[in-house]
C-alpha positions in Angstrom: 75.5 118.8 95.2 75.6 115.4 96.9 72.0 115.0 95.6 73.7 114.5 92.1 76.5 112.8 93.0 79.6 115.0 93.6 81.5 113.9 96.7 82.7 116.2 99.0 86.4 116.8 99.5 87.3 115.8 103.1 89.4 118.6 104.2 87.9 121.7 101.9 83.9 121.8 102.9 83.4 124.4 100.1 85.2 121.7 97.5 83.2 118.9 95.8 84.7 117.0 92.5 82.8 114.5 90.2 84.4 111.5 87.8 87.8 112.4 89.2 89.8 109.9 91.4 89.3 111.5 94.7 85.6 111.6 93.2 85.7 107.8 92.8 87.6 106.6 95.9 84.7 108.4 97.9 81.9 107.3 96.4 83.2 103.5 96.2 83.8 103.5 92.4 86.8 101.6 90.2 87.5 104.0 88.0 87.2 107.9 87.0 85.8 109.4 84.1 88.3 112.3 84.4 92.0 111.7 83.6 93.4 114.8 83.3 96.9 114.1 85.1 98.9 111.7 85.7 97.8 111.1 89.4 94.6 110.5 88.8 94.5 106.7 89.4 92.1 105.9 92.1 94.6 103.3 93.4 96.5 107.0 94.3 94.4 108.3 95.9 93.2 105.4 98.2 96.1 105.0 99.5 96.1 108.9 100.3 93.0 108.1 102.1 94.4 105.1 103.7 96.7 107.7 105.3 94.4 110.2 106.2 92.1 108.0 108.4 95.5 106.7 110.2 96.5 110.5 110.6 92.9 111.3 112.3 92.8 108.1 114.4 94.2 110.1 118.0 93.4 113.5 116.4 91.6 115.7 119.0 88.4 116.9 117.8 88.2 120.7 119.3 84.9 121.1 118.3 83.6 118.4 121.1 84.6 119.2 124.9 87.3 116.9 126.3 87.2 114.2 129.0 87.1 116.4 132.5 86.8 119.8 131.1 
């Protein structure tokens, strides 16, 4: 699916969107072809991602061992 440009959504691996605004935020674009609701300005959802990377910043990854284990 990425071959033909959906984007995959971040915390679903089985979810992938195209011309929505989580769609355009992750693949870089300014606007969505999708408007369907009212939150679907990509200025929304940028900021939702703007979050999300600050959230994950001292999250422990449990998949990777940890220092000294």
């Amino acid at each position: 699916m990425l071959e033909v440009d959906f984007s995959n959504c971040r915390d679903e691996w089985w979810h992938y969107s195209w011309g929505d605004a989580g769609w355009a935020v992750r693949m870089s674009e300014t606007e969505c072809f999708l408007r369907h609701s009212r939150s679907s300005a990509p200025s929304y959802y940028e900021e939702l991602e703007r979050l999300h990377i600050e959230s994950m910043k001292e999250r422990v990854n449990p998949f990777l061992p940890r220092a000294g284990s």
